[in-house]
C-alpha positions in Angstrom: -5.0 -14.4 -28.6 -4.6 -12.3 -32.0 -6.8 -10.0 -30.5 -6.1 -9.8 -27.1 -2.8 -9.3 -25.8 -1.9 -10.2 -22.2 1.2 -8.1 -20.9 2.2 -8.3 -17.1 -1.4 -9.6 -15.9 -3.1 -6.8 -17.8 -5.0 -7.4 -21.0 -5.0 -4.2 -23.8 -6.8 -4.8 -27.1 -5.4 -3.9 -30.3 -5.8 -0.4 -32.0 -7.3 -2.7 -35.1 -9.9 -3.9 -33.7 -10.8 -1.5 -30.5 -9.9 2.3 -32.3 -12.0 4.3 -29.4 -11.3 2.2 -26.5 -7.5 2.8 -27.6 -8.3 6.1 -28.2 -9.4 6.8 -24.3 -7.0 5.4 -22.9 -4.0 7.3 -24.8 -5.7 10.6 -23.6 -6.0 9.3 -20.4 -2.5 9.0 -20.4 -2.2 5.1 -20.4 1.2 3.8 -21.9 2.3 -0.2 -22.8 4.6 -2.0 -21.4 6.8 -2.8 -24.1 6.5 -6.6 -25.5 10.2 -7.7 -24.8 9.5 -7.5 -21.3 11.2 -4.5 -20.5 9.5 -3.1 -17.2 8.9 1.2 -17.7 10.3 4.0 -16.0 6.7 5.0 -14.3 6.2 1.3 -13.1 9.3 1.4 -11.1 8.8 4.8 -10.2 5.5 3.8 -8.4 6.6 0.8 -7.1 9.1 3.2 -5.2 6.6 5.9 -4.3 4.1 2.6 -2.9 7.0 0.9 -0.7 7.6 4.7 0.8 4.2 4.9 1.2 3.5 1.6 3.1 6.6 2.1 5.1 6.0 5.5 6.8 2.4 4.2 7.4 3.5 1.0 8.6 5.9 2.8 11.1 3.6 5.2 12.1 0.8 2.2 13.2 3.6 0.8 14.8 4.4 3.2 16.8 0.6 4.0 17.7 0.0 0.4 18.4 3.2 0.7 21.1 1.9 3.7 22.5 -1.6 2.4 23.2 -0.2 -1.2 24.2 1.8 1.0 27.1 -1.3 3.0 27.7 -3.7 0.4 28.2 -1.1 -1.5 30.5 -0.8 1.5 32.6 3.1 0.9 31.7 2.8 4.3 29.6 0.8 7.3 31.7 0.9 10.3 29.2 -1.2 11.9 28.6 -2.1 11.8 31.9 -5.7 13.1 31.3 -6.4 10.1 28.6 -9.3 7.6 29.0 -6.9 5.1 27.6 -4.4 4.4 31.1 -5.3 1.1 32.8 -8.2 0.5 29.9 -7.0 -3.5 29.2 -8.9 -3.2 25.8 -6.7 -0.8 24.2 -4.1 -2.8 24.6 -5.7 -5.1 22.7 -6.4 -2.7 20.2 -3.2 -1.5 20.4 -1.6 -5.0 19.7 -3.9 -5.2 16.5 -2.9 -2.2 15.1 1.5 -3.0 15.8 0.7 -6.0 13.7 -0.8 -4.3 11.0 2.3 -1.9 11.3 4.3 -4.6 10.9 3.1 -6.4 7.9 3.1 -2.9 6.5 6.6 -2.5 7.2 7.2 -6.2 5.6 5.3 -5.6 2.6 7.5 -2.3 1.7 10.5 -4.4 2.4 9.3 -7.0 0.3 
């Protein structure tokens, strides 16, 4: 692997033998993980902004997937105009989408 150089599952080539393909990528604004291991300020820093991320979204599916559970029960009757009340089906729907909240939720936590 003189060549190719495998660092945290991705593989970068080195500047000898790839110039351009290095080239691109340092305008892009691509950076190395350094080879000790060491883990860099902007992985961490997206790891953080992608748990937030997951979290709010899983929260917010969960609380959807509540509401429509209740609405498609007929437990929950607001708005009282929605085509949702006493419609079994959403609550099916609803129960799909509290789960995907949830492993949402555990993912961030994860």
């Amino acid at each position: 692997m003189s060549e190719l150089e495998e660092l945290s599952g991705f593989a970068t080539f080195s500047k000898r033998s790839y110039p351009r393909l290095q080239e691109g990528a340092s305008r892009l604004g691509a950076r190395h993980q350094p080879s000790d291991g060491r883990i860099n300020e902007l992985t961490v820093s997206g790891e953080k902004h992608m748990r937030t991320v997951l979290l709010v979204v899983g929260l917010l599916a969960l609380a959807m997937g509540l509401l429509w559970i209740g609405q498609g029960t007929g437990t929950i009757k607001w708005p009282q105009t929605s085509f949702m009340i006493n419609q079994i089906q959403w609550a099916g729907y609803g129960v799909a989408l509290a789960a995907l909240g949830l492993i949402f939720i555990w993912q961030a936590k994860r």
